[in-house]
C-alpha positions in Angstrom: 0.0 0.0 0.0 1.3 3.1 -0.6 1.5 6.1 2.1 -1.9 8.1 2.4 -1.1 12.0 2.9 -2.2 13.6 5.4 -6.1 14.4 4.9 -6.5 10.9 3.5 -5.1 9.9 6.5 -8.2 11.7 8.5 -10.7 10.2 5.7 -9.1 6.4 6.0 -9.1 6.9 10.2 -13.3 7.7 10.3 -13.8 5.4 7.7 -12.0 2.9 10.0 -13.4 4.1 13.2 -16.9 4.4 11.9 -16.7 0.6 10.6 -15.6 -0.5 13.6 -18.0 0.9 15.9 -21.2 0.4 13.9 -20.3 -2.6 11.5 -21.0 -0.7 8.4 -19.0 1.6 6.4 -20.2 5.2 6.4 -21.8 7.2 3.4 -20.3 10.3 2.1 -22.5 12.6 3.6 -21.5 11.2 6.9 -18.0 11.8 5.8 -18.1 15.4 4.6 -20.2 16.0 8.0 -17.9 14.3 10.0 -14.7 16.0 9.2 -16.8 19.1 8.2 -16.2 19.3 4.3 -17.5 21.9 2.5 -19.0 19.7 -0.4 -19.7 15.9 -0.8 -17.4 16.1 -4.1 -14.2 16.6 -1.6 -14.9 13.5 -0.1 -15.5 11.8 -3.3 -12.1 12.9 -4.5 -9.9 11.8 -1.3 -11.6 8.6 -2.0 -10.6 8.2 -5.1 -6.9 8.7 -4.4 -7.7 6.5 -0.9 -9.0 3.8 -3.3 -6.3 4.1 -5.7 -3.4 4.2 -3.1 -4.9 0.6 -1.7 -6.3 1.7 1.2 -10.4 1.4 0.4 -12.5 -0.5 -1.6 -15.5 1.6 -3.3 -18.3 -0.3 -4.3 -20.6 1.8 -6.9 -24.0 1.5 -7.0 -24.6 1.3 -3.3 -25.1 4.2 -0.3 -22.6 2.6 2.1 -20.0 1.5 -0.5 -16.5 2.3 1.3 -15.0 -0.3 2.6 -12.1 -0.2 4.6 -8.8 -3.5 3.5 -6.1 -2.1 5.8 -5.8 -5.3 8.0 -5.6 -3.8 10.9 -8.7 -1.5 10.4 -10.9 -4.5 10.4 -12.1 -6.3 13.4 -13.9 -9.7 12.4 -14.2 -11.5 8.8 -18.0 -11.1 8.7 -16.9 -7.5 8.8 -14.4 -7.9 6.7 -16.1 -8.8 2.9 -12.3 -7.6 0.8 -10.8 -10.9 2.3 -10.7 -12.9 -1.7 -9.3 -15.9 -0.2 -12.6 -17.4 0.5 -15.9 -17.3 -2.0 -18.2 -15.1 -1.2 -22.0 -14.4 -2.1 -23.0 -10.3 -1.4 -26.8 -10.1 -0.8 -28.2 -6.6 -1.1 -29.6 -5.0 2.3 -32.8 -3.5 1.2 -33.4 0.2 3.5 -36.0 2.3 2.5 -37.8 1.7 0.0 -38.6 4.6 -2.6 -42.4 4.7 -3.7 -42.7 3.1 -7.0 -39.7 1.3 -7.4 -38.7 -2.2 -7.6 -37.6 -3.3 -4.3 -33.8 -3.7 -5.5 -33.4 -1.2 -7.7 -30.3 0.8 -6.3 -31.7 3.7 -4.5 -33.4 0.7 -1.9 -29.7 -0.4 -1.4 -28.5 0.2 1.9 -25.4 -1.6 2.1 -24.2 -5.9 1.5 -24.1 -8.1 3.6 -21.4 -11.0 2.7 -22.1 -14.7 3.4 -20.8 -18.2 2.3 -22.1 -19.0 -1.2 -23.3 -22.5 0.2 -25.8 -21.2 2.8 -28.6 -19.9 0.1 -29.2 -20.9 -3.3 -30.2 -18.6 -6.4 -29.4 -15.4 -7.3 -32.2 -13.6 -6.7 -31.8 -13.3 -3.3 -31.5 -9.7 -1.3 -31.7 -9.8 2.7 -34.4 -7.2 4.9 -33.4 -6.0 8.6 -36.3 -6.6 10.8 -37.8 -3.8 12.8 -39.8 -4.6 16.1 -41.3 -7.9 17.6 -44.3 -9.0 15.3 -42.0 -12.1 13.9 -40.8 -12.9 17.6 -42.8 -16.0 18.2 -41.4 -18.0 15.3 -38.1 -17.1 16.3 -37.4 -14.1 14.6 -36.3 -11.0 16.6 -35.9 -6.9 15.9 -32.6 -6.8 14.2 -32.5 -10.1 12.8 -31.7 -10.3 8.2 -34.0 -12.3 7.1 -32.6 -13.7 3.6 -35.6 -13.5 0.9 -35.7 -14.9 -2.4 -37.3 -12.2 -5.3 -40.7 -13.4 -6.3 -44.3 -12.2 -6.5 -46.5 -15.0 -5.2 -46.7 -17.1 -2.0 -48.4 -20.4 -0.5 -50.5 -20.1 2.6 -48.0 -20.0 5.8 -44.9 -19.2 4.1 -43.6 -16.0 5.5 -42.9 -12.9 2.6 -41.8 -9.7 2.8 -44.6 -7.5 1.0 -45.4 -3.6 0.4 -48.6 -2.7 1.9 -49.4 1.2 1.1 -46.0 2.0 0.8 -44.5 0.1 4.1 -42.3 -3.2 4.0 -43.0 -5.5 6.7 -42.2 -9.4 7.3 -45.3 -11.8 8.0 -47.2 -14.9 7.5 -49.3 -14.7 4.1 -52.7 -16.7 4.2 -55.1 -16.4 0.8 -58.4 -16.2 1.7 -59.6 -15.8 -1.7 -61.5 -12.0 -1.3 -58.8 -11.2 0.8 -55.2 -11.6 2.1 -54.4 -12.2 5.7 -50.9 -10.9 7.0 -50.6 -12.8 10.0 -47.6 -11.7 12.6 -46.6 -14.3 14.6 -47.1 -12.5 18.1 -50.1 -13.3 19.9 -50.3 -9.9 21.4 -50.9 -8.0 18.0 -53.7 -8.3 15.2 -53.5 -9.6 11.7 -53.6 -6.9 8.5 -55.9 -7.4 6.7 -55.4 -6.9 2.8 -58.3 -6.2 0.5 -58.9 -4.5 -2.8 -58.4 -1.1 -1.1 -55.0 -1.9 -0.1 -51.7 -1.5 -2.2 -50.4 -4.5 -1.9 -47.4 -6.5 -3.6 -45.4 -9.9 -2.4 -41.7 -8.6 -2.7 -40.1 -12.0 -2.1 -40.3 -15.3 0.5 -38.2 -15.4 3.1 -35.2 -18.5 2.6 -33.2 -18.0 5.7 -32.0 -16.0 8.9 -28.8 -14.2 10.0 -28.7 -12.8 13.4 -25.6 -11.3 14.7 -24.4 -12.8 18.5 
């Protein structure tokens, strides 16, 4: 690697030290806030030269795309996706989800998250980060990835992630032929009802769980 200067130096260390803490890189926003850059475009250009000196990897296409390879900036190998030695499969973290839009089209990209190729078949796969309790009683907790395959149909009792009037949630899908039933698997709250009022899509069927210990 060659020697950073300076101010790549700063941009390299709160890359580093923002992986670290929060297991994810940081955006450029968060950079040019961070070390309180006038414009986004300075960032962009340190990186460049960070990238080309060895120091980063920049993945295009995705809002948390800077990924620290200095050995010593990076704490564990599920961290730690620039280690080639090993296959690798990169499944799309799906954040917000822009009105409209397909649910992996880029601007619904958060961020990878890097797994062993064996675990899940297909390509189609992205993974979902699951917010609150509703899944808790068939073992799935707030914070948990669920690992989805793409598609846009369902049996009764597999569990889906679907769009419901602009929200993505995780639940038990049940056809009842005038209606669909989104069924959370917590006895403490109340199924959704889905009728022809509703906007309502199947994004995919949930293959898998990662949880971090």
């Amino acid at each position: 690697m060659k020697k950073l200067t300076g101010r790549q130096q700063i941009v390299f260390d709160f890359i580093a030290d923002y992986f670290q803490q929060k297991g994810m890189p940081p955006t450029v926003r968060e950079i040019a806030i961070g070390l309180d850059f006038k414009s986004p475009n300075s960032v962009q250009e340190h990186l460049r030269l960070i990238e080309k000196k060895g120091w980063v990897e920049l993945r295009r296409g995705i809002a948390r795309g800077i990924f620290p390879i200095s050995p010593e900036s990076v704490p564990t190998f599920e961290q730690a996706p620039v280690i080639r030695e090993m296959p690798v499969k990169r499944l799309p973290l799906i954040g917000n989800v822009a009105a409209g839009s397909p649910i992996t089209a880029e601007e619904n990209i958060e961020n990878e998250i890097v797994v062993d190729p064996d675990l899940f078949g297909g390509d189609d796969l992205f993974t979902f980060r699951v917010s609150g309790n509703s899944m808790v009683e068939a073992g799935i907790h707030n914070g948990d990835f669920v690992v989805v395959r793409k598609q846009n149909y369902a049996r009764d009792g597999e569990k889906i992630v679907a769009l419901i009037n602009g929200d993505i949630t995780l639940k038990t899908y049940y056809n009842k032929g005038d209606h669909v039933v989104l069924h959370p698997e917590n006895s403490h709250l109340s199924d959704i009802i889905v009728d022809e009022h509703s906007h309502f899509s199947i994004a995919g069927k949930m293959v898998g769980l990662i949880r971090r210990c």
